[in-house]
PDB file with SEQRES, HELIX, SHEET and CRYST1 records, atoms N, CA, C and O in Angstrom:
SEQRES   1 A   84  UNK UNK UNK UNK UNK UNK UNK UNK UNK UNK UNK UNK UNK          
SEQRES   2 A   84  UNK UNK UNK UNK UNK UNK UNK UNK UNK UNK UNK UNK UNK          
SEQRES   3 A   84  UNK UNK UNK UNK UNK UNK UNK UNK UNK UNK UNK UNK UNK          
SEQRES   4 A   84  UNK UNK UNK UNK UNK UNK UNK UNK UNK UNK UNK UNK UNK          
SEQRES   5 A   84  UNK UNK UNK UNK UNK UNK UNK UNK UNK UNK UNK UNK UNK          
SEQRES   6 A   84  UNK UNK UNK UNK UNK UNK UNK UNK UNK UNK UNK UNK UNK          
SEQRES   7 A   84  UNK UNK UNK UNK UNK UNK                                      
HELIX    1 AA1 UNK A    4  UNK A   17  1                                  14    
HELIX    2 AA2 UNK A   28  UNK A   35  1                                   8    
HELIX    3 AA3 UNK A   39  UNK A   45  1                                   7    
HELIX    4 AA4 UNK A   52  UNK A   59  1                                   8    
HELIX    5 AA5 UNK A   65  UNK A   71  1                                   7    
SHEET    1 AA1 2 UNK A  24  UNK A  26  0                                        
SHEET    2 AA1 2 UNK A  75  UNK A  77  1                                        
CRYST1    1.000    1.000    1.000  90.00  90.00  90.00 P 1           1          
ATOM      1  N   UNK A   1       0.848  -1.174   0.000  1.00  0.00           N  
ATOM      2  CA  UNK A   1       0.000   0.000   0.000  1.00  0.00           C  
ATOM      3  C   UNK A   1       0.891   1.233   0.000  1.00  0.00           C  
ATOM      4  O   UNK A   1       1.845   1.263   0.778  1.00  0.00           O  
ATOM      5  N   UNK A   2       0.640   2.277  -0.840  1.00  0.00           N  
ATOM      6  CA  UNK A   2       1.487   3.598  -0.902  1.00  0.00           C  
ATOM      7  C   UNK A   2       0.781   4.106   0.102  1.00  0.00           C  
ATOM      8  O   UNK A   2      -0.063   3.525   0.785  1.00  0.00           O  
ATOM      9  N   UNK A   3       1.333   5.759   0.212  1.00  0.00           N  
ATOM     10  CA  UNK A   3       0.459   6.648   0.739  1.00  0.00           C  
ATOM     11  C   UNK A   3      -0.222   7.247  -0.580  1.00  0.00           C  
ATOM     12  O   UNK A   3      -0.256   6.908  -1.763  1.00  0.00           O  
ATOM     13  N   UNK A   4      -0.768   8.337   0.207  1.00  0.00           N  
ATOM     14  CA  UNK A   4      -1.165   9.174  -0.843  1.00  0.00           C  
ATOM     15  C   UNK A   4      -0.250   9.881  -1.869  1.00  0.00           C  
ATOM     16  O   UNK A   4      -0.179   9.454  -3.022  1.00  0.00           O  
ATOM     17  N   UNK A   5       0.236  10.628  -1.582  1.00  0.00           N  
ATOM     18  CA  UNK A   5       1.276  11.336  -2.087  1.00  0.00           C  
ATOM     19  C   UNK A   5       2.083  10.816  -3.170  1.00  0.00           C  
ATOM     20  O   UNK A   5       2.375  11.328  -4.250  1.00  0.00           O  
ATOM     21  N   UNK A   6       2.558   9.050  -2.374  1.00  0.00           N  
ATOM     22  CA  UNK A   6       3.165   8.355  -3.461  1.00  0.00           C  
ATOM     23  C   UNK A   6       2.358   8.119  -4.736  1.00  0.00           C  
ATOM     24  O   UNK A   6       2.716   8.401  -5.880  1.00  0.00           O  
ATOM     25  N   UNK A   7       1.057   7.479  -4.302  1.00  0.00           N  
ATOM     26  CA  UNK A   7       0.383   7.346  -5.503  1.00  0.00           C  
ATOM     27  C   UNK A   7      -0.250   8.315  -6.459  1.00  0.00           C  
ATOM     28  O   UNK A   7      -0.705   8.170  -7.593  1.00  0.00           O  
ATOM     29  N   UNK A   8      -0.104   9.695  -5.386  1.00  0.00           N  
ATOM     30  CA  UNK A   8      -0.711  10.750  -6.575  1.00  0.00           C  
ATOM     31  C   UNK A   8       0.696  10.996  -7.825  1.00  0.00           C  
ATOM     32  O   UNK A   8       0.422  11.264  -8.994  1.00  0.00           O  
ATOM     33  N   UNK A   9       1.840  10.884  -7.450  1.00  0.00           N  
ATOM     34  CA  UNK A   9       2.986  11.082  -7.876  1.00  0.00           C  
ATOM     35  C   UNK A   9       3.055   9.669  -8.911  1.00  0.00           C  
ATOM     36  O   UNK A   9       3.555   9.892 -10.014  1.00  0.00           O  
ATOM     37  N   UNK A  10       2.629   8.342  -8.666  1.00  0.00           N  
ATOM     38  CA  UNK A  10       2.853   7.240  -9.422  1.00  0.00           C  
ATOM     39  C   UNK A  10       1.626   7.609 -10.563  1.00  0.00           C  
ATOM     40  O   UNK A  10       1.736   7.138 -11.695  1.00  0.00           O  
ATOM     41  N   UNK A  11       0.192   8.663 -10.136  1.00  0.00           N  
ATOM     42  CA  UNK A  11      -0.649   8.521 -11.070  1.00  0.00           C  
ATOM     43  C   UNK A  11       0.000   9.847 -11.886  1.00  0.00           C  
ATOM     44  O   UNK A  11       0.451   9.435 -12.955  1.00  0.00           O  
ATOM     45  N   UNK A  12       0.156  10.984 -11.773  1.00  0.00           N  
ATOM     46  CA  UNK A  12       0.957  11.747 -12.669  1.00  0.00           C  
ATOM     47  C   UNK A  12       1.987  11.558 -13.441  1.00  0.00           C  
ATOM     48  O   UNK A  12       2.211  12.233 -14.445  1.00  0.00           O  
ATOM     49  N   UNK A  13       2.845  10.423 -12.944  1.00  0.00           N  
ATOM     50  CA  UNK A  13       3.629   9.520 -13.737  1.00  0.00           C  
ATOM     51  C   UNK A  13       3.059   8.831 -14.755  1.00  0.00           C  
ATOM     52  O   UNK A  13       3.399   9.223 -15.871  1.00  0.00           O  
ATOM     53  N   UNK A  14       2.444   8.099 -14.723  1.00  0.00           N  
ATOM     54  CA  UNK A  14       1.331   7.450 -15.677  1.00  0.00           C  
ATOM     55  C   UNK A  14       0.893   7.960 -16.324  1.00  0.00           C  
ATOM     56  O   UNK A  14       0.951   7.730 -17.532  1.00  0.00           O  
ATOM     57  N   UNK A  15       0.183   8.997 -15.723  1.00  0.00           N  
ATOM     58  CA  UNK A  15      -0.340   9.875 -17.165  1.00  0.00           C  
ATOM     59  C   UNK A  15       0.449  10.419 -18.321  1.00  0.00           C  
ATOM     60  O   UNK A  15       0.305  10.259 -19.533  1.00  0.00           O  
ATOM     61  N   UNK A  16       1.326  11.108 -17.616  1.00  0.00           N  
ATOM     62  CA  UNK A  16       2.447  11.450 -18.504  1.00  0.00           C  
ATOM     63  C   UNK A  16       3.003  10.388 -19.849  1.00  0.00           C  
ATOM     64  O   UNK A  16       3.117  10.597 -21.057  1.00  0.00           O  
ATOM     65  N   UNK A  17       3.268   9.194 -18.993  1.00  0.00           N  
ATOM     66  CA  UNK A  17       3.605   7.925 -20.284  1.00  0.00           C  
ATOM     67  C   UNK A  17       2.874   7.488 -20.822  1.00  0.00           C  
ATOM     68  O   UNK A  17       3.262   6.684 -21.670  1.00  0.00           O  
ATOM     69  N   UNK A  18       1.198   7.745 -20.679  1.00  0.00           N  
ATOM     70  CA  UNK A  18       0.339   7.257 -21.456  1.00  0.00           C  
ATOM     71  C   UNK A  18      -0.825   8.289 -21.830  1.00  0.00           C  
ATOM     72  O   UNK A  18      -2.016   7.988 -21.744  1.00  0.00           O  
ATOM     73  N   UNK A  19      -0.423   9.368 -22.197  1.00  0.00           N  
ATOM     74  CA  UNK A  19      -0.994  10.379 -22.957  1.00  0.00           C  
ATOM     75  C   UNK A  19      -1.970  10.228 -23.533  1.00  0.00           C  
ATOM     76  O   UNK A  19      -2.813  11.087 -23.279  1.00  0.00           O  
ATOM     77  N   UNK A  20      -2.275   9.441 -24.274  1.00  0.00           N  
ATOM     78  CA  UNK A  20      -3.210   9.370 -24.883  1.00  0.00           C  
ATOM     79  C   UNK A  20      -4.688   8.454 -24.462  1.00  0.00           C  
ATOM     80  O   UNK A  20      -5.717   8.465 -25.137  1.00  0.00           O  
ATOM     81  N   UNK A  21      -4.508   7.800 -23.370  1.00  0.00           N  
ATOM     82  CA  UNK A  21      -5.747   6.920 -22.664  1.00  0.00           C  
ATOM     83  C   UNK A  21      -5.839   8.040 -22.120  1.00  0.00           C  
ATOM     84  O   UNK A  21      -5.179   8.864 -21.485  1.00  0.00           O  
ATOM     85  N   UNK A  22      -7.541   7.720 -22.833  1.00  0.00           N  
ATOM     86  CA  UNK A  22      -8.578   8.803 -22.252  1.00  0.00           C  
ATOM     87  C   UNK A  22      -9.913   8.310 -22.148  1.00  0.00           C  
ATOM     88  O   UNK A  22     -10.503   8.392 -23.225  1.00  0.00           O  
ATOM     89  N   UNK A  23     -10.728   7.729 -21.034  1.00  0.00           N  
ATOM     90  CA  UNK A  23     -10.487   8.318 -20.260  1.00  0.00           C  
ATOM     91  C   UNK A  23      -9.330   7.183 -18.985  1.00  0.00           C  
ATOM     92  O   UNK A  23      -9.567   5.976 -18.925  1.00  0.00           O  
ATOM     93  N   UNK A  24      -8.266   7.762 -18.172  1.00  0.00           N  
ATOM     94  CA  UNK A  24      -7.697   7.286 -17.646  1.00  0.00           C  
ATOM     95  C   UNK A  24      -8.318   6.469 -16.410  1.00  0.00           C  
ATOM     96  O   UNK A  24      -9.131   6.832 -15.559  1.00  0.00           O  
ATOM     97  N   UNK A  25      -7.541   5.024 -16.632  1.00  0.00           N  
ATOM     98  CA  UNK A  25      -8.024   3.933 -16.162  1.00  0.00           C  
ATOM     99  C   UNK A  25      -7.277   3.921 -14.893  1.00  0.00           C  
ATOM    100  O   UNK A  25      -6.102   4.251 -15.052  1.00  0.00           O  
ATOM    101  N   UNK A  26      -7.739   3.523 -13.180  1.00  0.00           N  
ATOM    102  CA  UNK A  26      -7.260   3.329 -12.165  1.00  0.00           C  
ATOM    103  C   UNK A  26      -7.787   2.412 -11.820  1.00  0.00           C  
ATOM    104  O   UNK A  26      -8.984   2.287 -12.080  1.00  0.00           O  
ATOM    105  N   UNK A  27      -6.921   1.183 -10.929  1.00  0.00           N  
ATOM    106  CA  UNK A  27      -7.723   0.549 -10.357  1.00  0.00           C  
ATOM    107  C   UNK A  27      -7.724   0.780  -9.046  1.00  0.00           C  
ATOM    108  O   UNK A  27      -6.927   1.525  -8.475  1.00  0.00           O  
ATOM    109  N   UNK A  28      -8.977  -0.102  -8.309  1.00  0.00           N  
ATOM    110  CA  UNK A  28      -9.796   0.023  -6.903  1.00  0.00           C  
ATOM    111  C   UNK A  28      -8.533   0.587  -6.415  1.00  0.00           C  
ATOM    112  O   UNK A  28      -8.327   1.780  -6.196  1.00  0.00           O  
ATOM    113  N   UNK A  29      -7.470  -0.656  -6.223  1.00  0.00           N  
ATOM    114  CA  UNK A  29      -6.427  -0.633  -4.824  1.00  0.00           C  
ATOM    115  C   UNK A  29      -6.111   0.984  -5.140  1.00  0.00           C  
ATOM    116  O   UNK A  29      -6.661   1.845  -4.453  1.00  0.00           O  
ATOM    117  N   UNK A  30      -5.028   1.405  -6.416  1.00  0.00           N  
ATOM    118  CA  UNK A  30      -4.613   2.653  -6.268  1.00  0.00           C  
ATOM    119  C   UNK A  30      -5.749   3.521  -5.794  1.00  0.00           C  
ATOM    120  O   UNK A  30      -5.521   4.091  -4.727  1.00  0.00           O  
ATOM    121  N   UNK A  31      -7.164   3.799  -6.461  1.00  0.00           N  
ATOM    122  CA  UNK A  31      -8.100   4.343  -6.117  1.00  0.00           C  
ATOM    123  C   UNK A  31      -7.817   4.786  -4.214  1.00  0.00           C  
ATOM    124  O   UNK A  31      -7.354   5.705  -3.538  1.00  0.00           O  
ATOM    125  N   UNK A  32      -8.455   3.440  -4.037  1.00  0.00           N  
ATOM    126  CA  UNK A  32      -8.146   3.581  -2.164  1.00  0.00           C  
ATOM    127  C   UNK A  32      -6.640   4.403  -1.825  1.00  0.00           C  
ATOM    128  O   UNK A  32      -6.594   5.344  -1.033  1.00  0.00           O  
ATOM    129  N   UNK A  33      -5.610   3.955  -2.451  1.00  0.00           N  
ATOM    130  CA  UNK A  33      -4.369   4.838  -2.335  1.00  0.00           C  
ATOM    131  C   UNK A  33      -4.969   6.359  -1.757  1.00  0.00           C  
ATOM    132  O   UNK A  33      -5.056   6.859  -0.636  1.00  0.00           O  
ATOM    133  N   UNK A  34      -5.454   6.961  -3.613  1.00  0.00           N  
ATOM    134  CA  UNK A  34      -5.604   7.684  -3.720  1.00  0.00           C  
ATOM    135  C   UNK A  34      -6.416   8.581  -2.329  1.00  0.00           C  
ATOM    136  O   UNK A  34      -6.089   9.633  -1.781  1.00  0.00           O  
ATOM    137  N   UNK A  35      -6.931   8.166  -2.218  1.00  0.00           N  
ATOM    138  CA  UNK A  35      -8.140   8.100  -0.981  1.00  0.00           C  
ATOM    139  C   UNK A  35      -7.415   8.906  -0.052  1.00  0.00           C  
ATOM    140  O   UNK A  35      -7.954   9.982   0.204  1.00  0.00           O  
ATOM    141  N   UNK A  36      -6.075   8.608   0.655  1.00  0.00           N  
ATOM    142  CA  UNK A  36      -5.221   8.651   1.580  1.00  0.00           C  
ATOM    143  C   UNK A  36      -4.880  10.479   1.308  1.00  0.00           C  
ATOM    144  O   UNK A  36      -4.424  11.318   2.085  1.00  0.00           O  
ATOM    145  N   UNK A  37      -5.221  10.563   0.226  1.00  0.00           N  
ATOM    146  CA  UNK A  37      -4.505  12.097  -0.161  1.00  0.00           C  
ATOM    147  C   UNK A  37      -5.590  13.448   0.605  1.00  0.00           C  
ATOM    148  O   UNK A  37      -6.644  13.916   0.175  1.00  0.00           O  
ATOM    149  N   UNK A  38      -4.742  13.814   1.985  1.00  0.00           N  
ATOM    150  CA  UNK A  38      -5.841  15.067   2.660  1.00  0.00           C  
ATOM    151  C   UNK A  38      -5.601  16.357   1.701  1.00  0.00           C  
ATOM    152  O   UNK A  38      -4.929  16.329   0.670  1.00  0.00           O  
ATOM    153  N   UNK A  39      -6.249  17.450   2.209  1.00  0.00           N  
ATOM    154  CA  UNK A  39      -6.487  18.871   1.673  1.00  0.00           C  
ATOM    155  C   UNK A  39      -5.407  19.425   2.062  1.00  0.00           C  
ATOM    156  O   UNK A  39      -5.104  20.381   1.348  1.00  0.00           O  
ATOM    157  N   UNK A  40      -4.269  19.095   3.414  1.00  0.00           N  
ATOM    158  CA  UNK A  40      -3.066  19.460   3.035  1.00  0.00           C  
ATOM    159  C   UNK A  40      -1.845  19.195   2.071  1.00  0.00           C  
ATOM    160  O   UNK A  40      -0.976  19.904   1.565  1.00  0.00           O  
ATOM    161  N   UNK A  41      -2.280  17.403   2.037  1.00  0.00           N  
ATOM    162  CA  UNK A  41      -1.207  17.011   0.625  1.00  0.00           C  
ATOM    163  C   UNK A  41      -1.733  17.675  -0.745  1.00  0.00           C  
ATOM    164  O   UNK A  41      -0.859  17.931  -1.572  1.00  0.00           O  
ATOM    165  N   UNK A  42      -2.359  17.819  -0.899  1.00  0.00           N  
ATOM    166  CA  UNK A  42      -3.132  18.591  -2.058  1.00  0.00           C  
ATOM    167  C   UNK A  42      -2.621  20.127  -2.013  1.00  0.00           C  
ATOM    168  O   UNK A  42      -1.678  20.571  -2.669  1.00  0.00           O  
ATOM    169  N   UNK A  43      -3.326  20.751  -1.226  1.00  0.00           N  
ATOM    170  CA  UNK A  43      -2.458  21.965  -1.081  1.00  0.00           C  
ATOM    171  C   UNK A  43      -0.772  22.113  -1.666  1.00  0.00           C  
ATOM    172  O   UNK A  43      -0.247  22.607  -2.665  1.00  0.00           O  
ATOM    173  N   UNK A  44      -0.408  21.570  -0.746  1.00  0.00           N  
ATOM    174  CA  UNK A  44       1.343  21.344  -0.804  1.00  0.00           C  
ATOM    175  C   UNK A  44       1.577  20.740  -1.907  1.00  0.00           C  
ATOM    176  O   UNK A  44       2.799  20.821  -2.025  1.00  0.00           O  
ATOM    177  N   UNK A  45       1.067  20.046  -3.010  1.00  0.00           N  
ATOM    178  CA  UNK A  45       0.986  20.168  -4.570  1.00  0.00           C  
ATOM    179  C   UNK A  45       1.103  21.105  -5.200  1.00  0.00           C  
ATOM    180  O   UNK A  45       1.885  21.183  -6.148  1.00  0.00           O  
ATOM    181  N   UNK A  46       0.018  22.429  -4.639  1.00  0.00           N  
ATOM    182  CA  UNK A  46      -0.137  23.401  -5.850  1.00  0.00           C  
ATOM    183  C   UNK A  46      -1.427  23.594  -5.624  1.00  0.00           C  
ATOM    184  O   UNK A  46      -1.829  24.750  -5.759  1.00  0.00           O  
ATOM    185  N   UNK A  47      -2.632  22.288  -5.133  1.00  0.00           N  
ATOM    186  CA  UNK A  47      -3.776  22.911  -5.160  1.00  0.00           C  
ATOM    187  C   UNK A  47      -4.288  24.421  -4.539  1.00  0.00           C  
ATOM    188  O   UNK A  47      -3.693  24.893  -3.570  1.00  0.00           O  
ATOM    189  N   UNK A  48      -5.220  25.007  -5.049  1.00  0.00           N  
ATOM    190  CA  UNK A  48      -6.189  25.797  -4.411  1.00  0.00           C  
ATOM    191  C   UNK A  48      -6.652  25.190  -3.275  1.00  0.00           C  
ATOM    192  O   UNK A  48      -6.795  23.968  -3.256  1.00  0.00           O  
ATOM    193  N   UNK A  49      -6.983  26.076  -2.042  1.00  0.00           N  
ATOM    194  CA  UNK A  49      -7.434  25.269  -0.918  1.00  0.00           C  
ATOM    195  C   UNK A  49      -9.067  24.488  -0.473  1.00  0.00           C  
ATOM    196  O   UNK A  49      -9.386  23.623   0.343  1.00  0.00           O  
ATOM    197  N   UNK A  50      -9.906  25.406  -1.594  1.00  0.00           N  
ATOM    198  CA  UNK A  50     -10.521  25.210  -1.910  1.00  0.00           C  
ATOM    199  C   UNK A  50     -11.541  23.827  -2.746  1.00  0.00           C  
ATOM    200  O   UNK A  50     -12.648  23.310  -2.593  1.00  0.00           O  
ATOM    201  N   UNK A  51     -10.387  23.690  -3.636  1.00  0.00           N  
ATOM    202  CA  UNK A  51     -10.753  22.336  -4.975  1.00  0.00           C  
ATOM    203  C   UNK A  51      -9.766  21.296  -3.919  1.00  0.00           C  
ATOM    204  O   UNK A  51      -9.959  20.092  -4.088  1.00  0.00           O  
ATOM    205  N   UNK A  52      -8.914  21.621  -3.041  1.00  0.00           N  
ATOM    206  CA  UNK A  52      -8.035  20.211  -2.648  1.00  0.00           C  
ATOM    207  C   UNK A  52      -8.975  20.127  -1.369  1.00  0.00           C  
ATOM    208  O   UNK A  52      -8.829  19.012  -0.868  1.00  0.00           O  
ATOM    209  N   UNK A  53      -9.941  20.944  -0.616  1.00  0.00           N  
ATOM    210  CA  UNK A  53     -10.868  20.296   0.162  1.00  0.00           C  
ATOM    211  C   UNK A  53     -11.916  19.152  -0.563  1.00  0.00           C  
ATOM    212  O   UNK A  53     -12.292  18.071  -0.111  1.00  0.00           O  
ATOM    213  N   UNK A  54     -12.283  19.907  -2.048  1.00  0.00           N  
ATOM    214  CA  UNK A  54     -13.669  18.893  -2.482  1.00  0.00           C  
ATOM    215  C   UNK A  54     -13.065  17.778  -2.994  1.00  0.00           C  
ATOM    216  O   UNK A  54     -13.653  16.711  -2.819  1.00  0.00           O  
ATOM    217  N   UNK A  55     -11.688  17.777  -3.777  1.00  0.00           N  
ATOM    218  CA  UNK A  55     -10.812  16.756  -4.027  1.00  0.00           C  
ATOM    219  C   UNK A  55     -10.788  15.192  -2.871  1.00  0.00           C  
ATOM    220  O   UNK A  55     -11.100  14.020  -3.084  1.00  0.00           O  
ATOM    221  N   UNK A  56     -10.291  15.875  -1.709  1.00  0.00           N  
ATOM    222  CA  UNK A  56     -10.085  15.494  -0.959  1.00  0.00           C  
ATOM    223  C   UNK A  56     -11.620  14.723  -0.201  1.00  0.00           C  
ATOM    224  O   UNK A  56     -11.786  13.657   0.392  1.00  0.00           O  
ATOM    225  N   UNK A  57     -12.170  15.389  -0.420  1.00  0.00           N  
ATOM    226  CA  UNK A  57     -13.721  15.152   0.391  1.00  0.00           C  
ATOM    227  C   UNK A  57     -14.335  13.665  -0.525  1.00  0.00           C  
ATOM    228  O   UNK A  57     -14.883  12.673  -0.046  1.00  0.00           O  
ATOM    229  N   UNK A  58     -13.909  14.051  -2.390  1.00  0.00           N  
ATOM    230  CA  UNK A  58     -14.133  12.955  -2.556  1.00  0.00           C  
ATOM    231  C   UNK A  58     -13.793  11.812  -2.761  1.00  0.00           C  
ATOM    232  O   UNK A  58     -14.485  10.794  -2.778  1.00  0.00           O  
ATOM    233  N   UNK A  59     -12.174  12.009  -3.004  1.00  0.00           N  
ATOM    234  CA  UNK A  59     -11.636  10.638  -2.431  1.00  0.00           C  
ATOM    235  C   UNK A  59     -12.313  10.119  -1.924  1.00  0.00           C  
ATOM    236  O   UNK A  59     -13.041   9.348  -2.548  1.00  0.00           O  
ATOM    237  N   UNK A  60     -12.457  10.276  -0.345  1.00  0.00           N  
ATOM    238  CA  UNK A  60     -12.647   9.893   0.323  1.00  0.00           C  
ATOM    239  C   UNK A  60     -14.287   9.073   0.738  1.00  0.00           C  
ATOM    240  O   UNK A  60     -14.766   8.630   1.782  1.00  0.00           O  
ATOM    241  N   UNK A  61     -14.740   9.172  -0.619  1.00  0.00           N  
ATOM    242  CA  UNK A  61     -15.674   8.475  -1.033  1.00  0.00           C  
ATOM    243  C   UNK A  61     -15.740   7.520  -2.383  1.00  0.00           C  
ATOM    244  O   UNK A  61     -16.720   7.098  -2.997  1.00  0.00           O  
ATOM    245  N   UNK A  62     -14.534   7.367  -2.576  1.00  0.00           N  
ATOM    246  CA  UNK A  62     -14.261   6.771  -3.902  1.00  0.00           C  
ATOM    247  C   UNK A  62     -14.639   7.191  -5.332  1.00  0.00           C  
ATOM    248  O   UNK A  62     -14.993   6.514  -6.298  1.00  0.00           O  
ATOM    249  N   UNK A  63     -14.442   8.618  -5.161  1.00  0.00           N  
ATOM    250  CA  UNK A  63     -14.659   9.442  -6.397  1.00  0.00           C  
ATOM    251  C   UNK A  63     -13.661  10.186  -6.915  1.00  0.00           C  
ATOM    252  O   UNK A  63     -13.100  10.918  -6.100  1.00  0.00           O  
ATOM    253  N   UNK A  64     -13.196  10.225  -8.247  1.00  0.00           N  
ATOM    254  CA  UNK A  64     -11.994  10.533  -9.113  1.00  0.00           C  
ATOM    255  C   UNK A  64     -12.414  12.164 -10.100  1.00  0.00           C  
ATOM    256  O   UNK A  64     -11.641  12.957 -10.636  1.00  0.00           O  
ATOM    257  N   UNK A  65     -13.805  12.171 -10.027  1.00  0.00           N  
ATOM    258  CA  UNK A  65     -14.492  13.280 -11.173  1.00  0.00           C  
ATOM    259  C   UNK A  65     -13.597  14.459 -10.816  1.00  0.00           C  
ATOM    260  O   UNK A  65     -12.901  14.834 -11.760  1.00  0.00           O  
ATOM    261  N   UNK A  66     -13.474  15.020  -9.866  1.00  0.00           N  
ATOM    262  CA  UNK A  66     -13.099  16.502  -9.702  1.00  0.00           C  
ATOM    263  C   UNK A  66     -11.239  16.620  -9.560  1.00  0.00           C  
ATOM    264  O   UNK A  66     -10.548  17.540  -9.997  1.00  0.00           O  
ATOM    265  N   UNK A  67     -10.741  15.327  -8.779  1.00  0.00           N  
ATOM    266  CA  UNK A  67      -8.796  14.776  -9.415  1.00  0.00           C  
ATOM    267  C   UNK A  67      -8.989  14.978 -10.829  1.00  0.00           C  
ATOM    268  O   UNK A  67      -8.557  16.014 -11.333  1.00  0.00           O  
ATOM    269  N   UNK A  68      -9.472  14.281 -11.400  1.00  0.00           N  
ATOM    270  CA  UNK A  68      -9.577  14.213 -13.157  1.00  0.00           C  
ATOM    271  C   UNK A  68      -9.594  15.703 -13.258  1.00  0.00           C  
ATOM    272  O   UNK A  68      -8.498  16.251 -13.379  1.00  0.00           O  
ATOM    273  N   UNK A  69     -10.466  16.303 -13.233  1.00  0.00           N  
ATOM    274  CA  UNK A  69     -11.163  17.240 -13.800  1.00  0.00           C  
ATOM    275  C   UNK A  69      -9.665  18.834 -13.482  1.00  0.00           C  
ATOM    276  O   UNK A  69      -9.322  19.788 -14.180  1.00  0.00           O  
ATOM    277  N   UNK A  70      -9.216  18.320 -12.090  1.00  0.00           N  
ATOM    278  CA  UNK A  70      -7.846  19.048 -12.140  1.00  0.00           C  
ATOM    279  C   UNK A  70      -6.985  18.840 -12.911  1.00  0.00           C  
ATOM    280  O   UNK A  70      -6.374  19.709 -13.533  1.00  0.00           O  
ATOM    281  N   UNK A  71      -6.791  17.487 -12.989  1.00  0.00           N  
ATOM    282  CA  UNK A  71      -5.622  17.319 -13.547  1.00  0.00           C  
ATOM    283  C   UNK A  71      -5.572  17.297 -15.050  1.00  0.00           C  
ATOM    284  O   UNK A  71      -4.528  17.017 -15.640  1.00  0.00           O  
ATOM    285  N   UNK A  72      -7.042  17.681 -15.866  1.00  0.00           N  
ATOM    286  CA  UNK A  72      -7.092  17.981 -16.983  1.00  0.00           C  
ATOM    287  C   UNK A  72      -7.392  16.320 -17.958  1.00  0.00           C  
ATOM    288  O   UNK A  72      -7.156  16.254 -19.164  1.00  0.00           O  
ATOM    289  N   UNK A  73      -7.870  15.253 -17.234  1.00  0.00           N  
ATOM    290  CA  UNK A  73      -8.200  14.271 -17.566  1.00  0.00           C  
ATOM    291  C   UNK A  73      -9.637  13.165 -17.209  1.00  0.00           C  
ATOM    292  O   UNK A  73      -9.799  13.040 -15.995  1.00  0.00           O  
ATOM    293  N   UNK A  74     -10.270  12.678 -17.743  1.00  0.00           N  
ATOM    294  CA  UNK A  74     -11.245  11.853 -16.978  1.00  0.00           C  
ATOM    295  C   UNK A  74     -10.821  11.005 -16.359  1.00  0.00           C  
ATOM    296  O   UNK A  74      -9.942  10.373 -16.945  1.00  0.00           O  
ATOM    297  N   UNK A  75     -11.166  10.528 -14.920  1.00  0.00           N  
ATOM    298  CA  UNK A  75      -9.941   9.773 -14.321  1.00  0.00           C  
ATOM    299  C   UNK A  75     -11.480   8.265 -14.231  1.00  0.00           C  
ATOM    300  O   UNK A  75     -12.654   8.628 -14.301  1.00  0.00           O  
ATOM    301  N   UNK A  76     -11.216   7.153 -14.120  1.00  0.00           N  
ATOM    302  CA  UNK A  76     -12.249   6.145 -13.707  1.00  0.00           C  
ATOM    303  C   UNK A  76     -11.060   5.094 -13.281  1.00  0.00           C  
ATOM    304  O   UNK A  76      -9.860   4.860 -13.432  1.00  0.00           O  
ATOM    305  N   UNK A  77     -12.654   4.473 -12.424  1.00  0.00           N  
ATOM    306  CA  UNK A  77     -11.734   3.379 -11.659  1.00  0.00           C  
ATOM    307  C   UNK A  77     -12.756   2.046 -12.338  1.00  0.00           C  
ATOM    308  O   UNK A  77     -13.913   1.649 -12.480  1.00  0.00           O  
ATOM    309  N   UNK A  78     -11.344   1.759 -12.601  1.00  0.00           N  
ATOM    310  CA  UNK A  78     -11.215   0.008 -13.892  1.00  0.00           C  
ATOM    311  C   UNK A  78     -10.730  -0.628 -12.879  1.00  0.00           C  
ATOM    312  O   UNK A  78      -9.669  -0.252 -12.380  1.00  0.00           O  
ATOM    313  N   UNK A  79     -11.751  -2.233 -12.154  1.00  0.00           N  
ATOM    314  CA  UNK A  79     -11.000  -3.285 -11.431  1.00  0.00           C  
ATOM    315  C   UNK A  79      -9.993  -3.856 -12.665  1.00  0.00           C  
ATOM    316  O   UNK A  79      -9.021  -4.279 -12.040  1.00  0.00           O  
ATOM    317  N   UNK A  80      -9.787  -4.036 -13.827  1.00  0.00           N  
ATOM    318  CA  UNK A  80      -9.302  -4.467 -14.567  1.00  0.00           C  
ATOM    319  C   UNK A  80      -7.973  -3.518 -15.192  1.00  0.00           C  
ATOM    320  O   UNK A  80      -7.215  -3.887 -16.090  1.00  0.00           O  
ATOM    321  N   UNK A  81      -7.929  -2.446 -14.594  1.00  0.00           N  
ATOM    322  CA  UNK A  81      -6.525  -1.594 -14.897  1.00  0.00           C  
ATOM    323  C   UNK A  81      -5.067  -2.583 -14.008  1.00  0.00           C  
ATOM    324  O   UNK A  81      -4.844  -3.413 -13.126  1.00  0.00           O  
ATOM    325  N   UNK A  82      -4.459  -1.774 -14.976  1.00  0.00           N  
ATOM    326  CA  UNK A  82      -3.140  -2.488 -13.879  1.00  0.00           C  
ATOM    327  C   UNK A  82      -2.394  -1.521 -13.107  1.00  0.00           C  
ATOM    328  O   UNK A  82      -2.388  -0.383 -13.577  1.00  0.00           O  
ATOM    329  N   UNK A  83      -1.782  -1.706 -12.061  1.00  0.00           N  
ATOM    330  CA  UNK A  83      -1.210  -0.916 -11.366  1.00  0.00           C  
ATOM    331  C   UNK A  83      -0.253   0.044 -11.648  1.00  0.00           C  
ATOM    332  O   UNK A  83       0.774  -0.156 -12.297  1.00  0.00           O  
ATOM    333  N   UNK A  84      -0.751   1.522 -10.947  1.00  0.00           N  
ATOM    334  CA  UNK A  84       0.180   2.299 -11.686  1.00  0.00           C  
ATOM    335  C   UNK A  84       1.420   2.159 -11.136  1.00  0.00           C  
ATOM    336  O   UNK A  84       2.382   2.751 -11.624  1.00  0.00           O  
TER     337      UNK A  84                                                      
END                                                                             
């Protein structure tokens, strides 16, 4: 299991090498990773404090729409993706 941080850093990695999947595929486990990421790790990214609260809020419900939607991608969670 990463933390957050790691895996937000392993999913920006990913994206980067696979440019062109759209919309970008995560699976559950990273998902839950993802999860781990508060409104201060977000912040301390770059976020607004604002979008890394609702970010953050929905992680934490297993929702990717508004990460995606920052990071300029559709993000979904595929049990069938492979690990980033």
């Amino acid at each position: 299991m990463a933390t957050g941080p790691e895996m937000f850093a392993a999913l920006k990695s990913a994206m980067t090498s696979r440019p062109t999947e759209n919309p970008f595929r995560v699976n559950s486990i990273d998902a839950k990773d993802l999860g781990k990421l508060t409104a201060a790790h977000l912040v301390s990214m770059g976020f607004d404090e604002d979008v890394a609260d609702r970010v953050s809020a929905e992680l934490l419900n297993g929702g990717l729409e508004t990460l995606g939607r920052h990071l300029g991608r559709a993000l979904v969670i595929d049990r069938d993706a492979g690990p980033l």
